[in-house]
N, C-alpha and C positions, 0 to 999 in steps of 0.2 A: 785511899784518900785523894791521891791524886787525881783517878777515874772520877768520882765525884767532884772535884774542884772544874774537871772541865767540862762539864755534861753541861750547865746551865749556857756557857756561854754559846757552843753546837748549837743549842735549842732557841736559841736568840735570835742566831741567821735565821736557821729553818721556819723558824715561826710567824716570819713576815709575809707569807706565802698571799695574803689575800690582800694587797696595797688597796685602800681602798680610794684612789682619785681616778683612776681610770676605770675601775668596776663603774662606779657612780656615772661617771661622761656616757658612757656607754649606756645606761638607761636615760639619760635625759632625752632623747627622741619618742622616746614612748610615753615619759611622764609626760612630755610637750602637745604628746596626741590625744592624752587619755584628758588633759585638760581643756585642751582646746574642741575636741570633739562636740559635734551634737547633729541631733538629723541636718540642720541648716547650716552649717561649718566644715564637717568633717573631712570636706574636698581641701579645705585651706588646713586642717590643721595635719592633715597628709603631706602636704607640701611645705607645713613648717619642720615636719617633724625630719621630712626629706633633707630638704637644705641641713637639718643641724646634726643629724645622722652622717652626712659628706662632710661638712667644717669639723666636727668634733672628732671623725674618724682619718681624715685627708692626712695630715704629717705623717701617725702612724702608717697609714698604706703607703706613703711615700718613701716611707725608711723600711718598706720590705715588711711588716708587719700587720695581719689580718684576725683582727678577732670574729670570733663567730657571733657573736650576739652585733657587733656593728654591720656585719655583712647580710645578714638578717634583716636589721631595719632597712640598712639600703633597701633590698631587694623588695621588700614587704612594700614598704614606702612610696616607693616606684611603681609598684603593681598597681597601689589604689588611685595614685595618681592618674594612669594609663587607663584605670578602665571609669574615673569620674571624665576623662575626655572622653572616651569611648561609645558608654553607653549612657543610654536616654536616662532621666529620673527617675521614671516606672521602673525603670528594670534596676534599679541602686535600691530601691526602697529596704530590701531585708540588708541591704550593710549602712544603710543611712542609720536602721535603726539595731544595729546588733557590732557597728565600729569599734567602740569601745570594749565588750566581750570579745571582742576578736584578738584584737591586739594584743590584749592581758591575757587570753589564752595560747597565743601562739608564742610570748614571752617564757610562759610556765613549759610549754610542750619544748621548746628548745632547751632551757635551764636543765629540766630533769632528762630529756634525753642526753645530754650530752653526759649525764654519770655514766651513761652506760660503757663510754671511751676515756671521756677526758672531760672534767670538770670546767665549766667554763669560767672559774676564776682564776685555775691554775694558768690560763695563758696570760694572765696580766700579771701573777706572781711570779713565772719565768723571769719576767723584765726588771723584777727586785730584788730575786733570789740565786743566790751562787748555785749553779747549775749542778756541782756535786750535793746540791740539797734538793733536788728536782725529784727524788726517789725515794727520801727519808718517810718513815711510816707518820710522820707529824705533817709533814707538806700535805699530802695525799689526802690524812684526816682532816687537818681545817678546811681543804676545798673543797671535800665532799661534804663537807658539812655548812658551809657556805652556799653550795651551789644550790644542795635539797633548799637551804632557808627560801635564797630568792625565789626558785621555783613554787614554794610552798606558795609564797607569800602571792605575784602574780595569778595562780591557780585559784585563789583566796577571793581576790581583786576582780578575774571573770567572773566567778558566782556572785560576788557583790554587785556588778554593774549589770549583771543579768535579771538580778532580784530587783533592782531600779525602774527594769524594764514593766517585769513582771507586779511588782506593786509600786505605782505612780507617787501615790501619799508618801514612801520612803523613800522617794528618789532621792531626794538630800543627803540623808543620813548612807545611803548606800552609793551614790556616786561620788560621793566627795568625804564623810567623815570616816568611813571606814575605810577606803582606799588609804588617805593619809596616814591612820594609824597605822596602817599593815608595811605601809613606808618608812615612816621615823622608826618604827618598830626593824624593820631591815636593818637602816641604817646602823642603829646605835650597837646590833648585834653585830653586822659586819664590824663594826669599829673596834668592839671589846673582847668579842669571845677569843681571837689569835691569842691575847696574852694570856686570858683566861686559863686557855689551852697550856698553851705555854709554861706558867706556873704550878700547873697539876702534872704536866710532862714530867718536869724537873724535879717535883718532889721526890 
């Protein structure tokens, strides 16, 4: 009885593994691009997405702390920046018109590579989770199962802005309503399933 008395509370800590305000910071440079993008934009919304990738990410690297998905946009961010000075318009044409599949692909390819090591929400639940929880089979579970979501969902998001491409008449519905749903749709799972989890662990 007593074993049972204390299981729920264990599962309480452990199960905050996936805090969701820094997951979230952490994509807003890509949502910043994926919105602002267009063949006649995409050089500025590179460099909005830059700037808020450094501001959003700066304290944390200050205080010794690097996440992969912010280090990512830097770098990413930077690139397109460097080669819209770089190179003539002709030769940008296939990222003027395939920016937005890029980005949300290279999103999904980071996300799901990183299960192969280390979950990339697991580094933002470090920061909230008592570190004799960093090994529990419940941490390990929500951020694997966290991280496939976001990956699903950006993977989701390139084939959509590709079909945009690819059928003009639905560019609407495939640049902007299904992105969003596959968004809020993230969100609201990131938000609920840890307890979810959580309550089923405990049972």
């Amino acid at each position: 009885m007593g074993h049972t008395e204390q299981r729920p509370a264990v599962s309480t800590r452990a199960e905050k593994p996936a805090g969701t305000g820094s997951v979230f910071l952490s994509f807003a440079p890509w949502i910043i691009f994926g919105v602002v993008a267009s063949p006649s934009t995409w050089e500025y919304a590179a460099l909005a997405a830059l700037v808020a990738a450094v501001v959003l990410s700066g304290k944390d690297m200050l205080r010794g702390r690097f996440f992969l998905l912010d280090m990512v946009a830097i770098v990413f961010f930077a690139v397109l920046c460097v080669l819209a000075l770089a190179l003539d318009r002709h030769e940008l044409i296939w990222l003027e018109t395939y920016a937005q599949v890029i980005s949300n692909a290279v999103v999904a390819v980071v996300a799901l590579g990183s299960l192969l090591s280390d979950p990339f929400t697991a580094q933002y639940a470090r920061h909230a989770v008592p570190r004799e929880y960093w090994g529990s089979p419940v941490f390990t579970h929500v951020n694997m199962v966290l991280t496939t979501a976001w990956g699903v969902v950006f993977a989701l998001m390139a084939l959509s802005t590709w079909l945009a491409i690819r059928l003009p008449g639905q560019s609407d519905w495939f640049n902007w309503v299904v992105p969003i749903v596959l968004l809020v749709w993230a969100v609201k799972f990131t938000e609920r399933y840890p307890d979810r989890y959580r309550e089923r662990a405990a049972a």
